[in-house]
LUMPA-366357 format. One line per 4 residues: number of its first residue (from 1); for each residue x, y, z of N, C-alpha, C, O. Coordinates in steps of 0.02 Angstrom, whole numbers. Layout:
NUM) X Y Z X Y Z X Y Z X Y Z  ... .
END
This chain:
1) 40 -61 0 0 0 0 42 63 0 21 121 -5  97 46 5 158 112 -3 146 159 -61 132 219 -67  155 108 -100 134 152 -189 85 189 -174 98 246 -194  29 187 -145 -32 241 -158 -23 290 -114 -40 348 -126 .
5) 3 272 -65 35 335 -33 88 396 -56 93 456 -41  131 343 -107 200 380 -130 184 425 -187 221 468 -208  109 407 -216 99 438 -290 61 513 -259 58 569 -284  35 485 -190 -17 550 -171 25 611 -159 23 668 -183 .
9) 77 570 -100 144 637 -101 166 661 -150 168 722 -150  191 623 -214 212 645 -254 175 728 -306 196 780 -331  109 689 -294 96 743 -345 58 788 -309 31 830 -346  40 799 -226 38 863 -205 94 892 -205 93 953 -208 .
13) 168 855 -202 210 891 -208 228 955 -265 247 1012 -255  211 911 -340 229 957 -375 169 1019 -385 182 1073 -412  96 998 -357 49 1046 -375 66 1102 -317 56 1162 -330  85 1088 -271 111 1138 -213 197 1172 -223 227 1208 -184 .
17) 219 1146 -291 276 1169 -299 339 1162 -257 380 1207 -245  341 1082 -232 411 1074 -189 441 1025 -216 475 989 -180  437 1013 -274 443 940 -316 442 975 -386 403 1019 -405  495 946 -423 501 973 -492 465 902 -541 421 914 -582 .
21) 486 841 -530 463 794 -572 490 719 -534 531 676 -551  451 728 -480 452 661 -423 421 598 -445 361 585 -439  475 549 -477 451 496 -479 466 407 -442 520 397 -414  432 369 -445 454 323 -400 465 259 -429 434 245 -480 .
25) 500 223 -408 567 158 -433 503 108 -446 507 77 -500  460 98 -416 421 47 -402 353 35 -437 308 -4 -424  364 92 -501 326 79 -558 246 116 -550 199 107 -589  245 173 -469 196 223 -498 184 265 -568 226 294 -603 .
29) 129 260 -575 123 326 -623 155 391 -593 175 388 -535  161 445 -626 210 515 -625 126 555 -611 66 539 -612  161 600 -603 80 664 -582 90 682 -648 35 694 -673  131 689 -684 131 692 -764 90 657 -789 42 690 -809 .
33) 83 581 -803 73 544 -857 3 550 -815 -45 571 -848  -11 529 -729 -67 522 -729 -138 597 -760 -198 581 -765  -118 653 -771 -151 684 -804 -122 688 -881 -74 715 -907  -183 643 -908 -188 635 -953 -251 671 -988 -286 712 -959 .
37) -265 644 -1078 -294 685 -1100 -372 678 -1071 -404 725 -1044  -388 634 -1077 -455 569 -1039 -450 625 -976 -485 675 -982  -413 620 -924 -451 658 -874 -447 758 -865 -465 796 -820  -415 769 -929 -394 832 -939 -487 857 -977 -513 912 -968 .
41) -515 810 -1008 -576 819 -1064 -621 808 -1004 -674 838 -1000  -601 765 -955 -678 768 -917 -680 814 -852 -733 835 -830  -604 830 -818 -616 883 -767 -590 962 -811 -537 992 -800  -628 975 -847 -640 1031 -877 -617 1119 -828 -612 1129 -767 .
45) -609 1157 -873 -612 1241 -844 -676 1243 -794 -673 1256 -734  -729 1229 -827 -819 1241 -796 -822 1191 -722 -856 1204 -672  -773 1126 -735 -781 1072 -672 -734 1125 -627 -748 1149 -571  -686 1134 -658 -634 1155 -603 -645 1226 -550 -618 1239 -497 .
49) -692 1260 -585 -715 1320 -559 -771 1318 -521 -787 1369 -489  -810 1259 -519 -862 1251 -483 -832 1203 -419 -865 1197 -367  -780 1178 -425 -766 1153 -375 -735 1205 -319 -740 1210 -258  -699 1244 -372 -658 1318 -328 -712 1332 -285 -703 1332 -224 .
53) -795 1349 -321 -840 1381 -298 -833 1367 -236 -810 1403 -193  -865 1287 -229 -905 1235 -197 -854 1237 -118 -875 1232 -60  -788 1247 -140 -756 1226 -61 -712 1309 -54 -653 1307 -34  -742 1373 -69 -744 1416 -61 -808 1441 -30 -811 1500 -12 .
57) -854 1407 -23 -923 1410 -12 -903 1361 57 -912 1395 107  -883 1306 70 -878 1255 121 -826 1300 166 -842 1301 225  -774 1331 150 -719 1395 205 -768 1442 234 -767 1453 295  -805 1465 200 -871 1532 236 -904 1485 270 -939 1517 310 .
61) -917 1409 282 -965 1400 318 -925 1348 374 -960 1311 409  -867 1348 380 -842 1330 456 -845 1378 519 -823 1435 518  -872 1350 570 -846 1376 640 -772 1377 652 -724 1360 618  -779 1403 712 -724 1424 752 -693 1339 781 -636 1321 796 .
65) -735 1315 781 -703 1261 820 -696 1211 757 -677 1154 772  -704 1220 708 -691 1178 656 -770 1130 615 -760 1093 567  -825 1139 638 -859 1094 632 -896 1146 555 -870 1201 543  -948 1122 516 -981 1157 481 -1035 1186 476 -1080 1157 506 .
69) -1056 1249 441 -1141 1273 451 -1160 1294 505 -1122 1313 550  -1238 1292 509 -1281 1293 566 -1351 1236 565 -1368 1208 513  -1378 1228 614 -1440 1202 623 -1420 1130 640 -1363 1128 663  -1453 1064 634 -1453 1023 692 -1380 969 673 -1353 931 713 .
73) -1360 979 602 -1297 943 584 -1250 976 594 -1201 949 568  -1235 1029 625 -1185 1092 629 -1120 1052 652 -1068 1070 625  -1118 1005 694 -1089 970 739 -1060 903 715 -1008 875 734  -1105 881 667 -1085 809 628 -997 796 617 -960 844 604 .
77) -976 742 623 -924 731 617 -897 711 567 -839 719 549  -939 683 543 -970 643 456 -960 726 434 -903 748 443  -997 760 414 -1017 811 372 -930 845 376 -888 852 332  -930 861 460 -838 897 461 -790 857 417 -759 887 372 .
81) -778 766 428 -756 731 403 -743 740 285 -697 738 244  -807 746 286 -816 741 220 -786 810 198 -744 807 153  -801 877 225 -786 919 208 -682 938 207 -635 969 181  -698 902 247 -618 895 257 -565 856 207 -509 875 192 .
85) -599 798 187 -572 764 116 -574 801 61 -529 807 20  -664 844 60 -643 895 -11 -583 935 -31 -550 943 -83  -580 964 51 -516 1019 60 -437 983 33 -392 1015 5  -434 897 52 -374 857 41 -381 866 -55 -350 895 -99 .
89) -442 820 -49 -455 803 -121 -417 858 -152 -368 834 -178  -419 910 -158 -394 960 -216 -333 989 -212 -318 1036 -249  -284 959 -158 -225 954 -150 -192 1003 -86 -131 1010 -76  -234 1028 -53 -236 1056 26 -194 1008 72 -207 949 82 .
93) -141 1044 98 -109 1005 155 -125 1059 201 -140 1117 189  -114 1020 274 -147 1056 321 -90 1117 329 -32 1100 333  -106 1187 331 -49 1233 364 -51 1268 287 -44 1329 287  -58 1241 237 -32 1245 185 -102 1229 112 -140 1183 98 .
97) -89 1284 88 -133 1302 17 -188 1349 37 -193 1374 93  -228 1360 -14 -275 1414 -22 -326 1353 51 -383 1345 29  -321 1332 89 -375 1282 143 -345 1259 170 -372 1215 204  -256 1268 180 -235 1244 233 -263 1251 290 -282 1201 320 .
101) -271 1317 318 -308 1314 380 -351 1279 400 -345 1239 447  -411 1293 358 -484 1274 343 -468 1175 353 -502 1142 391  -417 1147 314 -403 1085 330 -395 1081 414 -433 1046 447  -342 1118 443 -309 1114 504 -377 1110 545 -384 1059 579 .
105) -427 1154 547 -469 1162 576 -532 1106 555 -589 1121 574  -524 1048 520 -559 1001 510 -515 966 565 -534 965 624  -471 944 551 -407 874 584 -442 892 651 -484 853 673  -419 969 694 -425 984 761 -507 957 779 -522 909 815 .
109) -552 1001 743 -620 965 781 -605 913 774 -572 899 825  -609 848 725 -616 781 739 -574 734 797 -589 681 824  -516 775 805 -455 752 859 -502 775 919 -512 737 966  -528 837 915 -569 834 1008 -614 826 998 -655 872 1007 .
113) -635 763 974 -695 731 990 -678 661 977 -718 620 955  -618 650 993 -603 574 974 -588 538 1053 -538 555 1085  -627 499 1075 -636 494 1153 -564 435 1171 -537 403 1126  -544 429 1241 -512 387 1249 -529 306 1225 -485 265 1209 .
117) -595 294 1225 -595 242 1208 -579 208 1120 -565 152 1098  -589 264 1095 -579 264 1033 -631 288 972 -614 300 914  -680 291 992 -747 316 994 -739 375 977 -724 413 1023  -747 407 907 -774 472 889 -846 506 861 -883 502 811 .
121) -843 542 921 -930 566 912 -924 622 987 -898 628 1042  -956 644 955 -973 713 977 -1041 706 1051 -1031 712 1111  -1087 696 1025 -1134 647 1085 -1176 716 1070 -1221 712 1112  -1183 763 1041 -1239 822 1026 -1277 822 937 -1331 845 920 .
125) -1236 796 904 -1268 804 847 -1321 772 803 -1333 711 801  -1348 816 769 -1417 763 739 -1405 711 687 -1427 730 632  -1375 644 687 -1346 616 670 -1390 538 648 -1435 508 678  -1360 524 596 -1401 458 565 -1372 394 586 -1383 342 555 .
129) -1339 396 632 -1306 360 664 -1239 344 690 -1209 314 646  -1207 350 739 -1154 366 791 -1097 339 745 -1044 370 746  -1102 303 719 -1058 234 693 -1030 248 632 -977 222 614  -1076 309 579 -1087 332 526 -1050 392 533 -1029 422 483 .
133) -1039 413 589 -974 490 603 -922 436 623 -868 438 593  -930 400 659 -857 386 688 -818 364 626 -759 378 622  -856 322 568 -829 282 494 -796 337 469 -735 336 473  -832 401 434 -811 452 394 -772 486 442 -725 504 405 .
137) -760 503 485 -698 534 545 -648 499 538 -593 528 539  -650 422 530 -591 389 536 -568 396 447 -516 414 419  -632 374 420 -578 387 359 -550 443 323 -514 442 273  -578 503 361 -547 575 352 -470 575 377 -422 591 342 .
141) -468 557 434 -411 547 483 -345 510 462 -287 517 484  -373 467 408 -323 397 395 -309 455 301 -250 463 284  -357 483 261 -312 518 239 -284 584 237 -260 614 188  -288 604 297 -234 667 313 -167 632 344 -111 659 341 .
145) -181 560 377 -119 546 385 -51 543 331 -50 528 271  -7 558 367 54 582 305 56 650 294 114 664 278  22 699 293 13 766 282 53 785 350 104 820 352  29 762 392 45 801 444 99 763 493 109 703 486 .
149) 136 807 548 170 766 593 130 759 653 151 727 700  68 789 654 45 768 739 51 721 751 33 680 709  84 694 825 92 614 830 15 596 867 -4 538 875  -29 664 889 -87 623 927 -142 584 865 -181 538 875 .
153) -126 624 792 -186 599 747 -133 509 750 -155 474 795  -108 495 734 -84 415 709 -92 393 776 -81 333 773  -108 413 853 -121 360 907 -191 370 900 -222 322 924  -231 419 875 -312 404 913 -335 404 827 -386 436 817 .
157) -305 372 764 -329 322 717 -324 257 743 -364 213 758  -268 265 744 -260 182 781 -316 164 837 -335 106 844  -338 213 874 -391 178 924 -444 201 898 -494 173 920  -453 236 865 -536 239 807 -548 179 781 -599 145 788 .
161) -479 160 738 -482 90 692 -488 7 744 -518 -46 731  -450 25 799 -485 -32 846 -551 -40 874 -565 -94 900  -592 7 873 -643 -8 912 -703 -19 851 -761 -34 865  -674 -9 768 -719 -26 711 -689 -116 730 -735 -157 725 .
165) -639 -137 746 -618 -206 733 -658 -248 792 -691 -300 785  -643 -207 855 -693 -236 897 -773 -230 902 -808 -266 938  -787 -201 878 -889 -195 873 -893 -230 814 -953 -245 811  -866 -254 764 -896 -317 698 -930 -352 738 -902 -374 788 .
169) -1007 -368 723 -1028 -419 734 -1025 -471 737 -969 -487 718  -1064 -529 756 -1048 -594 734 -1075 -611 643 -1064 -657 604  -1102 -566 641 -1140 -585 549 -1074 -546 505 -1079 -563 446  -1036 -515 512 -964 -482 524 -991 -413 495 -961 -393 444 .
173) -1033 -381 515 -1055 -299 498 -1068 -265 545 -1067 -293 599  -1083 -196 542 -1086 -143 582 -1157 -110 583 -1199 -116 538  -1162 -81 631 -1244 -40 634 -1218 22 658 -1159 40 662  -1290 64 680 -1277 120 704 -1250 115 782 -1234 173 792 .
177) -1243 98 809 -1194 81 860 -1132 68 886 -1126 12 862  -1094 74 909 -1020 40 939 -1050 -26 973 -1037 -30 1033  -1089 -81 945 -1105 -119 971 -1129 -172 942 -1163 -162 892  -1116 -251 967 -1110 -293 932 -1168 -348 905 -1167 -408 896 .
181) -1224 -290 898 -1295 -312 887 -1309 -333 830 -1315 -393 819  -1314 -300 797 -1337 -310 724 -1305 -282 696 -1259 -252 724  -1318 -279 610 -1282 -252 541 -1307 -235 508 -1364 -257 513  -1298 -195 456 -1339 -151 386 -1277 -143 346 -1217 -138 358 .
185) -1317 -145 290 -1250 -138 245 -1210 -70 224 -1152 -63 206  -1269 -15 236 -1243 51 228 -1196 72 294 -1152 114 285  -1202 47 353 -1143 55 411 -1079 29 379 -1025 56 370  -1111 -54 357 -1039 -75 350 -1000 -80 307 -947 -111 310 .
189) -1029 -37 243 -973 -7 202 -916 66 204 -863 85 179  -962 86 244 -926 158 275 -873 130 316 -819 158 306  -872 66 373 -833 48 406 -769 6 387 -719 -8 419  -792 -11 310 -750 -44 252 -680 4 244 -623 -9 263 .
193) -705 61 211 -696 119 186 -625 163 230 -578 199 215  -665 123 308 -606 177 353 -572 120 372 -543 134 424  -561 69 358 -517 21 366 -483 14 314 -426 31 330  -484 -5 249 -441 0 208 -411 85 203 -354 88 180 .
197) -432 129 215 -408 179 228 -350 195 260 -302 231 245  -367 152 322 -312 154 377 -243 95 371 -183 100 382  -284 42 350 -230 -10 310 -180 22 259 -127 -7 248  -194 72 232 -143 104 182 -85 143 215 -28 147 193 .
201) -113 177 282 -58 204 312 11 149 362 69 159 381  -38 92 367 17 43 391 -8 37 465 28 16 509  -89 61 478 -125 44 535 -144 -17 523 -178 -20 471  -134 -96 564 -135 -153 587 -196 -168 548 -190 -113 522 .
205) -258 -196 516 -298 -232 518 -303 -294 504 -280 -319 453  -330 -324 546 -351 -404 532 -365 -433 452 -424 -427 436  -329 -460 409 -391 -477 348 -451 -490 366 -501 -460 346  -448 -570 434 -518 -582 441 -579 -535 457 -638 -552 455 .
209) -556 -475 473 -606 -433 498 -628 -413 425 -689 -420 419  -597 -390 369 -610 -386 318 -633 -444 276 -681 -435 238  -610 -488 279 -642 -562 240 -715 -582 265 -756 -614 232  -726 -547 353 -785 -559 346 -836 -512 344 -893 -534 346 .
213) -827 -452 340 -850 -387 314 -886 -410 237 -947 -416 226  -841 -419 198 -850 -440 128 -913 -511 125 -969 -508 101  -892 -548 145 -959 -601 180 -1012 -581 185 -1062 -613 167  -1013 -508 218 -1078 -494 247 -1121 -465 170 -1176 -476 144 .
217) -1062 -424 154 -1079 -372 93 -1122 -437 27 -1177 -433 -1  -1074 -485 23 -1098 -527 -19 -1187 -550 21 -1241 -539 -5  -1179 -569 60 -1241 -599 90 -1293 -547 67 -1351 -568 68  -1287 -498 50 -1339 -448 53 -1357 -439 -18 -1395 -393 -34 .
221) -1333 -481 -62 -1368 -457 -135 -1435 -512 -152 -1461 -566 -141  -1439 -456 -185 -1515 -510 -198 -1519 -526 -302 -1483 -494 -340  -1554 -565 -318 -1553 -598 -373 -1552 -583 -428 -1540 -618 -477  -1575 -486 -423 -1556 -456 -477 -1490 -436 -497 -1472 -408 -548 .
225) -1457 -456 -445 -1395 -405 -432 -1379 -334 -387 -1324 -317 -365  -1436 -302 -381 -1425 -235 -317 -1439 -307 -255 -1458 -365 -253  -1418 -259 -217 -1411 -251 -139 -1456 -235 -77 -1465 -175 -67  -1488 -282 -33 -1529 -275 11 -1499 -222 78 -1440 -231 93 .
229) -1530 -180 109 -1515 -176 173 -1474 -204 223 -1428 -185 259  -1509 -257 214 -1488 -309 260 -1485 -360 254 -1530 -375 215  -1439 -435 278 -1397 -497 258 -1473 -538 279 -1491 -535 338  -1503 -565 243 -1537 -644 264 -1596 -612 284 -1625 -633 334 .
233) -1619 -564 251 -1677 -541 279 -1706 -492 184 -1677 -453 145  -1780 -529 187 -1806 -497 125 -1804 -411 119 -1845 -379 152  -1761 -381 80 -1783 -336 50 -1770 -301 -15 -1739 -339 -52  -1779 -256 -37 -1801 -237 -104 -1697 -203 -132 -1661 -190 -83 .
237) -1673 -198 -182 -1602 -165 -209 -1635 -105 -227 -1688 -96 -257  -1586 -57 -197 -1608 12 -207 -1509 1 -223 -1463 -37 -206  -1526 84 -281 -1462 108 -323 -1430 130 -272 -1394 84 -252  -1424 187 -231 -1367 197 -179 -1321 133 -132 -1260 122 -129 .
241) -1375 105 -102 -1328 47 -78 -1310 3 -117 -1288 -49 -94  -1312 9 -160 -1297 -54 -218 -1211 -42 -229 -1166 -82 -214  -1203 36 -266 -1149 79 -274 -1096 77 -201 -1038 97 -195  -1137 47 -154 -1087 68 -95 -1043 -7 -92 -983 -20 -85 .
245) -1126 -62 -101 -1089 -117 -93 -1001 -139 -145 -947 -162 -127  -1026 -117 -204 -982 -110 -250 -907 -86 -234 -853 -115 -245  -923 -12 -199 -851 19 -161 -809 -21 -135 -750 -29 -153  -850 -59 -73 -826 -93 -12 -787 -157 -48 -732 -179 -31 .
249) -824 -179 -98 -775 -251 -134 -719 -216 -165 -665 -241 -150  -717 -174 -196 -658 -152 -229 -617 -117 -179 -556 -115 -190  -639 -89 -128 -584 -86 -61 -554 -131 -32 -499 -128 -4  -604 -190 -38 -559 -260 -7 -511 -286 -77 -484 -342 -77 .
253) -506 -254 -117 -464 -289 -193 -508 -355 -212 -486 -406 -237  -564 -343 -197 -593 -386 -261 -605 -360 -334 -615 -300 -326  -607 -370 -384 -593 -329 -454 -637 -371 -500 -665 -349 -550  -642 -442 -476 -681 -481 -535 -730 -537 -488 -718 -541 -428 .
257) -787 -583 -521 -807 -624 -492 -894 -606 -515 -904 -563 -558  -951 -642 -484 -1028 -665 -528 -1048 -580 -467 -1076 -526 -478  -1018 -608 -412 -1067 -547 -358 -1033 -489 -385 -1066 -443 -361  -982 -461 -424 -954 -394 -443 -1007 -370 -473 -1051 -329 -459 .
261) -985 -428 -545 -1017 -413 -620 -1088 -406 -608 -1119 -361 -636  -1127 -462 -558 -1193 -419 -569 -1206 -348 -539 -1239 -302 -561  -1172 -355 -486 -1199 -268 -444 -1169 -213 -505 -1175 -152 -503  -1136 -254 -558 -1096 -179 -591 -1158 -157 -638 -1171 -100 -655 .
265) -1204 -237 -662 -1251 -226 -698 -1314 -190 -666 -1342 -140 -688  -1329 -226 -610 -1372 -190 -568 -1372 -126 -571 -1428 -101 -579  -1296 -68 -564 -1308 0 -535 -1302 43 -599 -1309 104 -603  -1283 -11 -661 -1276 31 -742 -1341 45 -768 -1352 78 -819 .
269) -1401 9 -714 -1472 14 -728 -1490 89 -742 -1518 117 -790  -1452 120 -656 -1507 187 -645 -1434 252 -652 -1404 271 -602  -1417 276 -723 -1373 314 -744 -1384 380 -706 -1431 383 -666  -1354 420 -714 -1358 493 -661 -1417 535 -678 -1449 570 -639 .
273) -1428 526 -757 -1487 561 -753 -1572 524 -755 -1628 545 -770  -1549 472 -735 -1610 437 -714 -1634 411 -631 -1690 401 -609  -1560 406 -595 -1546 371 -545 -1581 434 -498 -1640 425 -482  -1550 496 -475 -1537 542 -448 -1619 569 -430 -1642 583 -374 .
277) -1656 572 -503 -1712 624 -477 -1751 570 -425 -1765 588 -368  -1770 501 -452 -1822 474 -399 -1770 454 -326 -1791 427 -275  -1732 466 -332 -1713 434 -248 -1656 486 -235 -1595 480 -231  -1711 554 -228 -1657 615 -198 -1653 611 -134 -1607 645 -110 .
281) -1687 578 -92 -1651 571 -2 -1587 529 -13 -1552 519 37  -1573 508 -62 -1507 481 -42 -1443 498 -95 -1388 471 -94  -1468 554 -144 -1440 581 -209 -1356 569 -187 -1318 524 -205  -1346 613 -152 -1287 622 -147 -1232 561 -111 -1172 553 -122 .
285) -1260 537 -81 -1233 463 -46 -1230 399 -94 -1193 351 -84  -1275 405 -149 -1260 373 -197 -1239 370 -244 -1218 319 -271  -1238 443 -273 -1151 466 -316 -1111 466 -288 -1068 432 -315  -1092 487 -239 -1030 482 -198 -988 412 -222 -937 410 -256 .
289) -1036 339 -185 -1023 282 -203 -996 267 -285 -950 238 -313  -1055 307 -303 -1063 264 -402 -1003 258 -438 -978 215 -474  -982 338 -411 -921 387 -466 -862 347 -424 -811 340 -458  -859 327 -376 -815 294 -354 -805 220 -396 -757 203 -430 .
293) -846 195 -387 -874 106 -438 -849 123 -499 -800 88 -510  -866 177 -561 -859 167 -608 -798 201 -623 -779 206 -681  -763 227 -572 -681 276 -568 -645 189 -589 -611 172 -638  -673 147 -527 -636 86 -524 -653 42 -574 -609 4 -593 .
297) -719 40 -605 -716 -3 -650 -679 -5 -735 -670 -47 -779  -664 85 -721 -635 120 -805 -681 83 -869 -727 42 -873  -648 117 -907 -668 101 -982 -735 129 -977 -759 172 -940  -769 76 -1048 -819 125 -1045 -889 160 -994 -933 201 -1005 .
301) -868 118 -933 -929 121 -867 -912 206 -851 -953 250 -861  -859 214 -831 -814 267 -801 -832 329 -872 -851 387 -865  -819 295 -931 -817 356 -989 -887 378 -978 -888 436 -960  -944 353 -982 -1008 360 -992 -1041 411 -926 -1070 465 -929 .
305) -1019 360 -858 -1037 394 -825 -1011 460 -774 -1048 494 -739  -968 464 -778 -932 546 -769 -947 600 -778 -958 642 -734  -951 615 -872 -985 662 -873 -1062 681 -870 -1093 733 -881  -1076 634 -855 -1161 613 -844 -1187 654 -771 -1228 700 -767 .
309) -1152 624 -721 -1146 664 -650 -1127 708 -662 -1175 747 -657  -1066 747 -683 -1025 798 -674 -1079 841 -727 -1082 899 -708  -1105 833 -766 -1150 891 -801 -1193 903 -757 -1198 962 -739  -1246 844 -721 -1292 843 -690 -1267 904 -618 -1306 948 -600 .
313) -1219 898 -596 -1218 935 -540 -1203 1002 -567 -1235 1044 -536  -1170 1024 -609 -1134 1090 -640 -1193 1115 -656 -1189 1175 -667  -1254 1090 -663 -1320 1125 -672 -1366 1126 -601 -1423 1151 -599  -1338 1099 -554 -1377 1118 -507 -1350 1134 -431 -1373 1114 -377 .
317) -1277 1188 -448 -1247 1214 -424 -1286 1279 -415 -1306 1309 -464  -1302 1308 -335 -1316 1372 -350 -1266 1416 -357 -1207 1402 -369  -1300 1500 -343 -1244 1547 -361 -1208 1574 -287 -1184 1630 -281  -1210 1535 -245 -1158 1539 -209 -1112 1487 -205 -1081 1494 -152 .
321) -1097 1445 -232 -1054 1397 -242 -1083 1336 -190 -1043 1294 -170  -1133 1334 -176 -1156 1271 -156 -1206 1244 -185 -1238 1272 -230  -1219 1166 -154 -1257 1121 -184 -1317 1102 -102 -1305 1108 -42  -1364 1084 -131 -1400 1089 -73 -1401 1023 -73 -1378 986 -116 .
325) -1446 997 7 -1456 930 12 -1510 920 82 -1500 955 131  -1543 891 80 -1591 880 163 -1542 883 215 -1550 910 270  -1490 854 193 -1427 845 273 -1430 915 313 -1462 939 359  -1376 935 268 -1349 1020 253 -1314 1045 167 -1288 1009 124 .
329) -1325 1115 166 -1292 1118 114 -1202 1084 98 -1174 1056 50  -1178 1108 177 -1122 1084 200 -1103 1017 169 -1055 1008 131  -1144 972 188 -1147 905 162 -1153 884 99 -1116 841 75  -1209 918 62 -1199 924 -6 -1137 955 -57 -1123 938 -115 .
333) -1110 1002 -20 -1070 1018 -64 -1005 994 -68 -973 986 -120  -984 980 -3 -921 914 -3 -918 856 -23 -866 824 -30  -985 832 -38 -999 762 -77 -998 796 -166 -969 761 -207  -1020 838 -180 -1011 864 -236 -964 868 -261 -964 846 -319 .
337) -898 898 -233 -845 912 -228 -801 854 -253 -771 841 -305  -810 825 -195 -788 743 -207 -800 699 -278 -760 672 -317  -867 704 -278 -885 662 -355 -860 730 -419 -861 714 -479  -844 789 -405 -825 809 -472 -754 806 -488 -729 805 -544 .
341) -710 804 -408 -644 800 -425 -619 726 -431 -560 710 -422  -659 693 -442 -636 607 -445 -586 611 -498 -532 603 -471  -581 620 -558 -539 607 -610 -449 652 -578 -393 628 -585  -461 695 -557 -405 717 -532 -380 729 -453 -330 762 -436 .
345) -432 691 -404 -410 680 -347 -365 670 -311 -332 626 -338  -343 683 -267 -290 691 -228 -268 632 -177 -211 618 -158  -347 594 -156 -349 559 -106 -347 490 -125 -386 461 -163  -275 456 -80 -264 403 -87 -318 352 -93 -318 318 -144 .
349) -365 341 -50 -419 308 -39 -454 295 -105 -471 236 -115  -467 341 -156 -485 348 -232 -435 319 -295 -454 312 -353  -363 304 -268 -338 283 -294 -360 221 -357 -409 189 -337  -342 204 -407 -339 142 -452 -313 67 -427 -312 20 -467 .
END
């Protein structure tokens, strides 16, 4: 997992100008070759300026203490978390770039609210589930690691990432809880997510905790190919979790196999401009996923659907550089952010 680390340094290096043409022995791509013409045609002048917008719009709406917005998500750790990857995503090191701060002041809230036990959560915010900040906190956490020298962020990942290893269930998934009750599949791909996350920095995980994570994920498809809720229990494939399940296998390095290929068919069903309008409570949580799936699947899944999203949102950007969403705008627009800078991302985790 070195390489994905070494390519990330590399090419914030040269976009931050401390690196003339950093390349590595071990057969990364160059920050050269990887912008190419393919992602030069799809993150466009119009993408690139709406993203400026979007996390110029996300700097006006941090607190003092680091968290985002106002009203009952103000506090979310998830929402701080996400907003905080946008800031990485576009090549922000903390201290340092047009959001260094604005980064610094993501890392700090999530660090004081990261409890001794390992447990991050805030215990005030209006939240879709405890388990669902602590996932996106940790995997915010795991990629700012390397950016920075604080030695407290690499001890309280490490005990974020233990207490995801200790609450796996026995069905091997996660719920809204630190607790070893039950599972859903939308917990336990987020919890996927901050484990291979953290596995990249050279934080300890179990395979088995992951081999049976993946178990669970498989257990949950159903015959069309999308993805139930939940393992061994009837219910219906909806497109967002379908896209997530998808993530989580290609985070564990699965790449081929019958449960891939159908969920790939399953989620090629409901394209961006079909997917999005009927199941807007979850719009943005399920591009997030998709553009991730079809980043990884390339060719023509990835050609098709890119600019499909990325038009779709560039039209429903307002004129303050945000994107709205039921969460918060906050929330919307760092997930925005995210799915438009996919082709030229920053963050290891997005890697190939």
């Amino acid at each position: 997992m070195q390489h994905t680390r070494r390519s990330f340094l590399s090419r914030l290096a040269i976009t931050l100008g401390i690196g003339a043409k950093l390349t590595c022995s071990c057969g990364v791509l160059t920050a050269e070759s990887r912008a190419d013409s393919a992602r030069s045609d799809f993150f466009d002048a119009r993408t690139r300026k709406a993203v400026d917008a979007g996390l110029a719009y996300l700097a006006s709406r941090q607190t003092e203490e680091g968290s985002f917005g106002i009203g009952p998500y103000q506090s979310n750790l998830a929402v701080a978390g996400l907003c905080g990857m946008a800031f990485l995503s576009a090549g922000n090191l903390p201290g340092r770039g047009q959001y260094g701060r604005h980064l610094n002041g993501c890392i700090n809230y999530v660090l004081a609210n990261a409890r001794d036990s390992g447990f991050i959560q805030t215990g005030e915010s209006n939240t879709r589930g405890p388990m669902y900040e602590h996932g996106f906190a940790t995997l915010f956490l795991a990629e700012a690691y390397g950016t920075t020298s604080r030695p407290d962020l690499r001890q309280k990942l490490a005990k974020a990432v233990q207490l995801i290893i200790n609450t796996q269930n026995d069905e091997g998934g996660w719920r809204y809880e630190p607790r070893r009750d039950d599972a859903d599949l939308s917990v336990t791909v987020c919890q996927v997510m901050a484990l291979r996350a953290a596995h990249n920095t050279g934080v300890f995980v179990p395979k088995a905790t992951i081999d049976r994570a993946i178990e669970y994920v498989t257990r949950c498809q159903n015959d069309d190919g999308g993805f139930a809720y939940m393992a061994n229990v009837d219910g219906e494939s909806r497109f967002p979790r379908s896209a997530a399940a998808l993530v989580a296998m290609y985070s564990a390095g699965i790449y081929e196999g019958e449960v891939l290929t159908k969920g790939q068919q399953f989620v090629l069903q409901f394209p961006p401009n079909q997917s999005g309008r009927d199941d807007r409570q979850y719009f943005f949580y399920g591009h997030y996923y998709a553009v991730q799936a079809m980043w990884q699947a390339s060719g023509e899944a990835w050609n098709a659907w890119y600019p499909a999203i990325r038009d779709l949102l560039l039209d429903e950007q307002r004129a303050n550089g945000a994107w709205s969403d039921a969460i918060s705008s906050e929330y919307g627009t760092a997930m925005a952010c995210l799915i438009l800078r996919m082709p030229e991302s920053y963050l290891p985790i997005f890697e190939r």
